[in-house]
C-alpha positions in Angstrom: 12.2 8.9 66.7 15.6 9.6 65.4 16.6 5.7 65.4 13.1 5.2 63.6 14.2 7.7 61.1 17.3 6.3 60.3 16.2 2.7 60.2 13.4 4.1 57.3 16.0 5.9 55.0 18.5 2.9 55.3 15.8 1.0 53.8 14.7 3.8 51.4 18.8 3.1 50.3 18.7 -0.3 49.8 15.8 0.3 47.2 17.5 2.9 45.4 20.5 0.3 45.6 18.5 -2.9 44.2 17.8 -3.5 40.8 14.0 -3.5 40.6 12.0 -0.5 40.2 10.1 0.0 44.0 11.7 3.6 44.3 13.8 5.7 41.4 14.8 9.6 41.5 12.7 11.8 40.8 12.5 15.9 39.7 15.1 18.7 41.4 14.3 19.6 44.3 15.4 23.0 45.4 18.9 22.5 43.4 20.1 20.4 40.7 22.2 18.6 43.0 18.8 17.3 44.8 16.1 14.6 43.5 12.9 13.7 45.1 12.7 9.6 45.9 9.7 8.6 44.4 8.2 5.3 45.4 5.9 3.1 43.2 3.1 2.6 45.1 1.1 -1.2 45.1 -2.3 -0.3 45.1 -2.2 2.0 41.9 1.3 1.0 40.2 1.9 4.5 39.8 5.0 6.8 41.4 4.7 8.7 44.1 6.8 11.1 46.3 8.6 9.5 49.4 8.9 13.0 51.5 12.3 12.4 51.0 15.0 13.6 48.8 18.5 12.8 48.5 21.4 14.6 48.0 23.7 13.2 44.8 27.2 15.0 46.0 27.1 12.8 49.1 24.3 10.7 49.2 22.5 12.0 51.7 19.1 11.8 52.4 17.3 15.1 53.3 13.8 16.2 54.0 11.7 16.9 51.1 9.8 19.6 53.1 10.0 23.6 52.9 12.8 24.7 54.7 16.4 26.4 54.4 18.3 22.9 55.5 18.6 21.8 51.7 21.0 24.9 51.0 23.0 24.9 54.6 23.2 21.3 54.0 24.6 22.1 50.5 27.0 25.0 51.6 28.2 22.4 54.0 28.8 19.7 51.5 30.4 21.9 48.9 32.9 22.7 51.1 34.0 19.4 52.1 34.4 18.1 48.6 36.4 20.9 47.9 38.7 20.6 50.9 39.2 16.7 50.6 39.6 16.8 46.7 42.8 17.9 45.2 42.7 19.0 41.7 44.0 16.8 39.5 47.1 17.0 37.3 45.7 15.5 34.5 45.5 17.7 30.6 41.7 19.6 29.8 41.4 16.6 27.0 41.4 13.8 29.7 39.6 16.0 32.1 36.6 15.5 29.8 37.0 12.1 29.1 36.2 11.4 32.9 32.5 11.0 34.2 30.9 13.3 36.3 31.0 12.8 39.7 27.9 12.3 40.2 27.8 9.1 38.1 31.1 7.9 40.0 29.8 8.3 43.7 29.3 4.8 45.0 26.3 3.5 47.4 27.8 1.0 49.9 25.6 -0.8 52.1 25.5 -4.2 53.4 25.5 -6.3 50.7 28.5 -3.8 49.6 27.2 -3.4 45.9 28.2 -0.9 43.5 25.4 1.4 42.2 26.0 3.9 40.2 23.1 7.1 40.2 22.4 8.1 37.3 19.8 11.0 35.7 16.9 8.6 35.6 15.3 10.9 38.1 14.5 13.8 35.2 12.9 10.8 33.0 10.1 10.6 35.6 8.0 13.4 33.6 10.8 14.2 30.6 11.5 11.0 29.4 10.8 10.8 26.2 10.9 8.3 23.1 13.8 8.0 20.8 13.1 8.6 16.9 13.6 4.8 16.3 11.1 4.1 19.0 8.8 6.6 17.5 9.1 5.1 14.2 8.3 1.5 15.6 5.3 2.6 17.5 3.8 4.0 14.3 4.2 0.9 12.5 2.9 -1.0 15.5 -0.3 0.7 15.5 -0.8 1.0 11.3 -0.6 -3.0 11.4 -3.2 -2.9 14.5 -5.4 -1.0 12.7 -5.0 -3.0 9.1 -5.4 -6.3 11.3 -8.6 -5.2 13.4 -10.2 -2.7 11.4 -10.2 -0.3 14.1 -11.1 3.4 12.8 -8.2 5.9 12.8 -10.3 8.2 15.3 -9.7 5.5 17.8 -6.3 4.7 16.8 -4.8 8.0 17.2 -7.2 8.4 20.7 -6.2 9.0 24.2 -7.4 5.4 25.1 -4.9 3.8 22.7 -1.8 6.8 23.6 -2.6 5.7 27.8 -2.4 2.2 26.5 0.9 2.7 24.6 2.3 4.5 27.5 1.2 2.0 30.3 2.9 -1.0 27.4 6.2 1.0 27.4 6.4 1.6 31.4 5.7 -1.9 32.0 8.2 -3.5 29.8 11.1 -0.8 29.5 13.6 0.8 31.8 12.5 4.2 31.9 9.1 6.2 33.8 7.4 8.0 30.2 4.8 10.9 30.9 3.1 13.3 29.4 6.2 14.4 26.5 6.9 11.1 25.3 2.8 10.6 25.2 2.8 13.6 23.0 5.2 11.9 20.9 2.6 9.2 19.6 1.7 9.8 16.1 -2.3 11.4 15.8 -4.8 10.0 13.7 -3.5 11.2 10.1 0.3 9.7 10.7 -1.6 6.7 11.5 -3.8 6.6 8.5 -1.1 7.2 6.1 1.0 4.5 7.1 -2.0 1.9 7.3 -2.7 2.8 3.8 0.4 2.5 3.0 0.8 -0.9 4.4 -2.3 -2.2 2.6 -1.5 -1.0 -0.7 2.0 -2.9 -0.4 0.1 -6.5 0.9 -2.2 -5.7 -2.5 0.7 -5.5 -4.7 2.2 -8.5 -3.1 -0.9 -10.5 -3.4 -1.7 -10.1 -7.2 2.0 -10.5 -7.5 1.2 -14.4 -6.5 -1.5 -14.2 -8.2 -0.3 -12.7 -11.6 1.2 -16.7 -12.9 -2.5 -18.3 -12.3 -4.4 -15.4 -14.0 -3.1 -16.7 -17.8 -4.0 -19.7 -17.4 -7.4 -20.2 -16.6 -6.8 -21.6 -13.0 -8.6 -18.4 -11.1 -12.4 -17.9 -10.3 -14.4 -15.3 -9.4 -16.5 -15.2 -5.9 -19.1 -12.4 -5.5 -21.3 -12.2 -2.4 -23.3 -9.6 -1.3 -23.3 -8.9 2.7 -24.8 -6.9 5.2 -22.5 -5.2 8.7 -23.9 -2.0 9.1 -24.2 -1.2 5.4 -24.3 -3.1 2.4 -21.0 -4.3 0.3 -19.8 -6.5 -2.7 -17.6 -8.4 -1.7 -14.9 -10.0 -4.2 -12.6 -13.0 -4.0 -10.4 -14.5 -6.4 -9.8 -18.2 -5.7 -7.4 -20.5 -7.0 -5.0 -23.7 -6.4 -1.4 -23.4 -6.1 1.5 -25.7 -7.5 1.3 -27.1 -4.5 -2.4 -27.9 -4.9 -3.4 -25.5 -2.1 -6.4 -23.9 -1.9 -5.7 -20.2 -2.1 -8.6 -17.1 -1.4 -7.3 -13.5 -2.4 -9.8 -10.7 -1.5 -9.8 -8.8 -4.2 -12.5 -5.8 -2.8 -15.3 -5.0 -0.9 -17.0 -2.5 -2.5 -20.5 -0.9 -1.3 -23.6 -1.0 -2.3 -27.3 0.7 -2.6 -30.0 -1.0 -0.8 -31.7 -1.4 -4.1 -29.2 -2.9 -6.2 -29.8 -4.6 -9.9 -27.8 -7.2 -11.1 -26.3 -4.8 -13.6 -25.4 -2.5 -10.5 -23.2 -5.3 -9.5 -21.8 -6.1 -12.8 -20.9 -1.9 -13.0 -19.1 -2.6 -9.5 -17.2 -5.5 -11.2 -15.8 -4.2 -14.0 -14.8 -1.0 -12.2 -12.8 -2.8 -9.5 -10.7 -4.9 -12.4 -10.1 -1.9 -13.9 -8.7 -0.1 -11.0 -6.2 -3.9 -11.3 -2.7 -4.3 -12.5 -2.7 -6.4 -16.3 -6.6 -6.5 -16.7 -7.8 -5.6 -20.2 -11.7 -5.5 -21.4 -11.6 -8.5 -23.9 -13.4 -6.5 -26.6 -10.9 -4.3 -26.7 -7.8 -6.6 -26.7 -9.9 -8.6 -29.0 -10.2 -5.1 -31.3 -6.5 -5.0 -31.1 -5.7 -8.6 -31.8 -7.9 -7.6 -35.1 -5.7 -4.6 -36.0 -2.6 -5.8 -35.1 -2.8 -9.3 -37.0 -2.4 -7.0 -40.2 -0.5 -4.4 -38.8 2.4 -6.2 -36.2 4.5 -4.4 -34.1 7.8 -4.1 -35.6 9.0 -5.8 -32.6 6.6 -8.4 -33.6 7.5 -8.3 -37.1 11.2 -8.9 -37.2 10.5 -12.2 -36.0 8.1 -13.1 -38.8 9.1 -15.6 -42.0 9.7 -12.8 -45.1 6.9 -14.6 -47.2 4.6 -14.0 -44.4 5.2 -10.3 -44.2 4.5 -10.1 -48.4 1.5 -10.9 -47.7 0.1 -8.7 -44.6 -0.3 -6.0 -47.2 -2.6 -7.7 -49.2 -5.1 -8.2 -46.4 -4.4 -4.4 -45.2 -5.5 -4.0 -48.9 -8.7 -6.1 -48.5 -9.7 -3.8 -45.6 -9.3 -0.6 -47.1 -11.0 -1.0 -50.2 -13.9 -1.9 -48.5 -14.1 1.3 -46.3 -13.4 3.1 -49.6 -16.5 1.6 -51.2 -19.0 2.2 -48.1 -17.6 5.2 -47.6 -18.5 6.3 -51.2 -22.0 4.7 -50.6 -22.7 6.6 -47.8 -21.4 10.2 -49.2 -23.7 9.6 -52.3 -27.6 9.9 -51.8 -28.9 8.3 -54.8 -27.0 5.0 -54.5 -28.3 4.9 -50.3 -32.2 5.1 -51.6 -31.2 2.5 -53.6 -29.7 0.4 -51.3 -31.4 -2.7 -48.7 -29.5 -1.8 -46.6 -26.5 0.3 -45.4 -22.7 -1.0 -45.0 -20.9 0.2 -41.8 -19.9 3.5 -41.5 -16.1 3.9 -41.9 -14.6 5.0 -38.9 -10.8 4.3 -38.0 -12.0 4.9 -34.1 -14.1 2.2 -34.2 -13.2 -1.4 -33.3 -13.0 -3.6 -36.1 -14.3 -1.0 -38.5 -12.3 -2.5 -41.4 -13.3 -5.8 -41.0 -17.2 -5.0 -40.6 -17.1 -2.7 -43.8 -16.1 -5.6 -45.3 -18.0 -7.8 -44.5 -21.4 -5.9 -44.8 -19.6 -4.8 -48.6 -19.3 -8.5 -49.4 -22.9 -9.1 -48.6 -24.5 -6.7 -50.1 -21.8 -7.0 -53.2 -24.6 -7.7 -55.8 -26.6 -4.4 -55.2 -23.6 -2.3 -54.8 -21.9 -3.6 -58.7 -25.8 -2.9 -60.1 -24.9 0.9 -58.6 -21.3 0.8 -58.7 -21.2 3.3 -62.1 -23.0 5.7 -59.6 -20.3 5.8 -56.8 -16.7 8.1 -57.0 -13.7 6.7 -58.9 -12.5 6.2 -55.6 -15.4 3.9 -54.6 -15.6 2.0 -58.1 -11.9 1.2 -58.3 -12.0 -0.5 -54.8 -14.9 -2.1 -55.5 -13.3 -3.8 -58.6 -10.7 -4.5 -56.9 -12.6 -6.3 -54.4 -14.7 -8.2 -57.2 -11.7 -9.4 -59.2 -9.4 -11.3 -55.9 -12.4 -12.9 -54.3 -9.3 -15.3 -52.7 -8.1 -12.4 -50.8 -11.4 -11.2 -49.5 -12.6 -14.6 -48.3 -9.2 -15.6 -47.0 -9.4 -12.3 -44.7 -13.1 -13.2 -43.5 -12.4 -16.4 -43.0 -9.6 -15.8 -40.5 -11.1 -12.1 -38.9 -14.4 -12.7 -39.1 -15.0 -14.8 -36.1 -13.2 -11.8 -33.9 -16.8 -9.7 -34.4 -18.7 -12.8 -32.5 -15.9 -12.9 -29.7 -16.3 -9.0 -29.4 -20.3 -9.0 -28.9 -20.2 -12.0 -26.8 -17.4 -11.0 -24.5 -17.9 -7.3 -24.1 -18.5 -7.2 -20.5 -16.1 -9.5 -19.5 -12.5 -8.5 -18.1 -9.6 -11.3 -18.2 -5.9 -10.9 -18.5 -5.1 -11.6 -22.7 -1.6 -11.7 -24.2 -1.8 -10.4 -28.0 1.4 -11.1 -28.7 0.9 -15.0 -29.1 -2.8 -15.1 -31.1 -1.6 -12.4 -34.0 1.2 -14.7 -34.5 -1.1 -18.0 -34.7 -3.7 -16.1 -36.4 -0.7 -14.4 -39.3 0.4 -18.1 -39.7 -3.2 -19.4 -40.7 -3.6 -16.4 -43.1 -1.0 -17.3 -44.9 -2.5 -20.8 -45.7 -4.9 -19.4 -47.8 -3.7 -16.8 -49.7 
């Protein structure tokens, strides 16, 4: 029984001794100078106690049973050391320099290999993950999630921690329980990064996109779709320098069962506007209007002189003619004598200036049979009007065109520089002044 016995633990040292992971040290047993052998077992891949613990002063194996032979055999060992160990002469500062004793003990069997014991046994349950390994796992499992489209519930789940733990048993050095499973980030952690991941793959995706947008080379595909509810979705499509196809989801956005057409034009607009250098063209097409007479001193330093002399004049042209419809509309007599009514003045308003004038140009023969009626204010920009005819149809010749593009492109969103067109647009006014 005894030579039985012996034959087991010699084999039960030549696994601790190997490099492979059949059996590794376990928790304390009794004392701190004890740890439990536990052996991995086939069948279930999983650690389990040998019955046998060893001892790491001497390295000898003792029975992991109830019992006062771990402390006799302790007493006994303690003593030995102490007996066959002189103290050395060496200074405090190199005394803690050298390793513990129990990391210098050698194994020696018959291949006569070094192995060195160390504290792996405590990692059985304790071990847990480093802060960089922590970090990594997050990011692991935000891309998993932005790649799949797994829910966060499930990311952050016990089926997903079991399968992180199982990953990092079977391919690292170490035995991770229950600690270094609480370690795994929950549901929220989870979220925040995947979020965080998409929104930096958007930004890098209309940053390629950004060059194609100006120049006309980027379509629109919408398609409505069905999983378990209905969505828009959104693509933007376009061909590359290198005269690659290229498809950019741009959003998937959902949707009522009983959608209209103008439903999904609402949905439309709303995503562009939630977009990086996407203007409504009405509006950059109101700008362009007020800006062509008033530049940006940015914009105007690099105007000819001449040109600049004569920006006021059709700043002029526009005022005058909100003067007169304004003095229409603030006196009762001349509007029951009027067709019709010019547009309201209102510097809100896009293009107001250019649609007072125009309506005051139109109806310019009723409002000089009524002009004695109006303010001094209204007469004298009215006369002024009447007497540079050049001006007026110089400015409508040039603007006017800009109230068609705003009804007709109202609902429409594209990317528009206004730099460029109120320069081209300033250079043709000055051919005809």
């Amino acid at each position: 029984m005894n030579r039985k016995k012996t034959e087991a633990d010699r084999k039960l040292l030549k696994l601790l001794e190997s490099d492979g992971d059949e059996a590794v040290l376990g928790e304390e047993f009794k004392s701190e100078l004890v740890k439990q052998i536990m052996i991995k077992s086939v069948e279930s891949d999983e650690y389990c106690a040998s019955g046998r613990a060893l001892c790491t002063q001497c390295k000898t194996l003792l029975s992991a049973t109830d019992g006062g032979h771990v402390f006799r055999h302790l007493d006994r060992c303690t003593s030995k050391r102490a007996a066959s160990e002189p103290i050395p002469e060496k200074s405090d500062e190199s005394l803690r320099s050298v390793e513990p004793l129990a990391k210098q003990r050698k194994l020696t069997g018959t291949r006569n290999k070094r192995y060195i014991f160390s504290n792996i046994g405590s990692d059985f349950s304790k071990r847990q993950f480093t802060k960089e390994q922590t970090s990594k796992i997050t990011r692991a499992l935000a891309k998993h999630a932005l790649r799949t489209g797994k829910s966060f519930n499930y990311m952050g789940g016990d089926c997903m921690r079991d399968l992180v733990i199982d990953v990092a048993n079977a391919t690292g050095s170490g035995i991770f329980g229950k600690e270094a499973k609480a370690q795994i980030p929950h549901r929220q952690t989870i979220q925040t990064h995947t979020l965080k991941f998409s929104d930096e793959l958007i930004k890098r995706a209309f940053g390629e996109l950004k060059p194609y947008a100006g120049k006309q080379r980027v379509n629109l595909i919408v398609d409505h779709g069905k999983i378990v509810s209905n969505y828009l979705s959104m693509f933007a499509s376009y061909i590359d320098d290198t005269f690659k196809l290229r498809l950019l989801p741009i959003g998937f956005i959902p949707s009522a069962d009983s959608k209209t057409g103008a439903d999904t034009a609402d949905a439309i607009i709303d995503r562009f506007n939630q977009l990086a250098d996407i203007r409504c063209v009405s509006h950059s097409i109101h700008l362009l209007g007020e800006k062509v007479v008033d530049p940006l001193e940015k914009h105007a330093k690099t105007l000819d002189p001449e040109i600049m002399k004569l920006l006021p004049i059709a700043r002029e042209c526009l005022d005058n003619a909100q003067n007169v419809s304004s003095a229409i509309r603030n006196n009762f007599q001349a509007c029951s004598e009027m067709s019709r009514l010019p547009t309201l003045p209102n510097d809100t308003r896009w293009l107001n200036g250019l649609k007072c004038l125009v309506d005051v140009t139109e109806l310019s023969k009723e409002i000089l049979d009524l002009v004695s009626k109006l303010s001094l204010k209204g007469r004298t920009s009215m006369y002024w009007l009447n007497d540079h005819p050049e001006h007026v149809n110089a400015v409508l010749h040039i603007l006017k065109p800009l109230l068609t593009y705003s009804i007709d492109f109202q609902p429409i969103l594209i990317p528009l520089r206004l730099d460029v067109p109120s320069c081209h647009i300033i250079l043709t006014i000055s051919q005809f002044f």
